[in-house]
C-alpha positions, 0 to 999 in steps of 0.5 A: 371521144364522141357526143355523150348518149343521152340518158333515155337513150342509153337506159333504153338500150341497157334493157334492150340488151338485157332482155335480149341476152336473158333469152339465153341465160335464164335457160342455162341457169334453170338447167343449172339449177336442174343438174340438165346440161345442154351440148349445144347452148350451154357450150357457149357459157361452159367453153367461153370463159365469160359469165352470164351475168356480165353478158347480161351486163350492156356496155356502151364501149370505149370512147361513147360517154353516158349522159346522167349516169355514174359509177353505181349504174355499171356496179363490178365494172372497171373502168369508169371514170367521171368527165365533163361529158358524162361517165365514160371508159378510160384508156387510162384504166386500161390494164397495160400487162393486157397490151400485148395479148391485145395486139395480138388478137388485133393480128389474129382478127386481121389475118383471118379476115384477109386469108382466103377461107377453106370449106374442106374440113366437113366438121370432122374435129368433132368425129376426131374427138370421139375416135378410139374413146371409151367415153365421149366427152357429153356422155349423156348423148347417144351417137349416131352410129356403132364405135366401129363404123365410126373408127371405120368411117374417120379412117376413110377421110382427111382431116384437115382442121386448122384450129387449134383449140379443136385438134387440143381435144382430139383423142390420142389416136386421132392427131396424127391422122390430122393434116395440119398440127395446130398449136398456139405457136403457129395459130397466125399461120393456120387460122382461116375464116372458113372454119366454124370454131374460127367464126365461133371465136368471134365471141372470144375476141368481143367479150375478151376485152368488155368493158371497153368492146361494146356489149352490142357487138358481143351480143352480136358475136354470141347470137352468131356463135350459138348458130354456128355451134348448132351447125357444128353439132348437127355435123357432128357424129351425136344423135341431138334429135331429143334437143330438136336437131337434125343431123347433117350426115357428112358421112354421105356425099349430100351431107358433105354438100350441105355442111359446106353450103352451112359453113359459107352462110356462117363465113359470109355472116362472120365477116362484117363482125370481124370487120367491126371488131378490127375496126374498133380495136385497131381504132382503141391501140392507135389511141392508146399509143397516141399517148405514151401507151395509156390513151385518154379517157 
């Protein structure tokens, strides 16, 4: 366990985050309140399942004790315990049937981290996922061109996509002209960090286990999952222009250029978060090993 955070410090950092985070989740709850959806930021809270209000909520993470505070400072959290060096998160309360999907995900994070990237795809799930349908799945946004062209245009590519909660909401029609056929079963062998939605799921990976991941470091992987997700729409066959979006026209070969120029800056950028993330969670299962599976406070 490291020195506790004294208390002015981590009161400071507390509202740092809040209002960091209120940037985004007061917009999306006034939108709410308007029955106005956003396709590209509401995905964020609509897609993850991780409430606003607990994004909001700042975590110091495992192993960083707090100077001064108690269990009423972090209300609805569990977790807490109260130590000799301040309240801190103990592994001991550290939901033991989470252990294996947490194991798994540390295999994930370390895989995708080591596999080399591939930056062929050009954000064709999204193409896939309108291919041959009636209606599209945001049918409030218009398209950027005619259900023929777009059947044509999708028929003339390769799609290639590795991800498996993408090529899940492929239309029918549109799977079997996909290279790969992702599945949950064989996610370790195909994921690679080229890939948007891969680098999207960063957020996934942080808030999944909160408390103990640092809200620092989920803020840090929603701020990069908001850019990504612009990209991947900007790429995507909708007409955003009424949201402020210029298109990224894959459909052309200066499109295809500029998505995978996008799609490396988002890569290089999910390294280091990646990097965190593994670090942390391996350095939280060798302590929860260290102790007949539980781990100490």
């Amino acid at each position: 366990m490291q020195f506790p955070l004294p208390k002015l410090e981590w009161m400071q950092r507390r509202e740092i985050h809040r209002q960091r985070v209120t940037q985004w989740t007061l917009p999306h709850r006034e939108r709410r309140l308007r029955h106005e959806p956003h396709p590209i930021n509401d995905f964020l809270f609509d897609y993850y399942s991780f409430r606003p209000s607990l994004l909001e909520r700042w975590s110091p993470g495992w192993s960083l004790p707090l100077e001064g505070a108690t269990v009423a400072d972090f209300p609805a959290s569990e977790g807490w315990i109260e130590t000799d060096q301040g309240l801190a998160l103990s592994l001991q309360r550290f939901p033991q049937h989470r252990l294996d999907s947490f194991r798994w995900m540390i295999q994930l994070l370390k895989i995708t981290l080591d596999r080399p990237p591939q930056f062929a795809c050009y954000g064709l799930h999204e193409w896939a996922m309108v291919y041959k349908i009636a209606q599209t799945r945001y049918p409030t946004v218009p398209l950027r061109m005619t259900p023929s062209a777009l059947t044509a245009f999708i028929e003339s590519q390769t799609i290639c996509c590795t991800h498996h909660d993408a090529f899940r909401f492929y239309t029918p029609e549109a799977k079997p002209l996909n290279r790969h056929h992702p599945t949950k079963a064989n996610r370790l062998d195909l994921e690679q960090s080229g890939c948007i939605h891969v680098t999207m799921d960063l957020y996934k990976w942080a808030h999944k286990f909160y408390p103990w991941t640092p809200s620092d470091l989920i803020l840090e992987a929603f701020e990069l999952a908001i850019e990504s997700r612009q990209i991947d729409m900007k790429a995507s066959p909708y007409d955003l222009s009424q949201w402020g979006l210029t298109p990224i026209k894959i459909e052309t070969g200066e499109g295809k250029s500029e998505y995978v120029e996008e799609q490396r800056k988002i890569h290089l950028r999910g390294i280091p978060i990646r990097q965190k993330l593994l670090n942390f969670y391996q350095t939280m299962n060798q302590a929860i090993d260290s102790n007949d599976g539980f781990g100490r406070a």
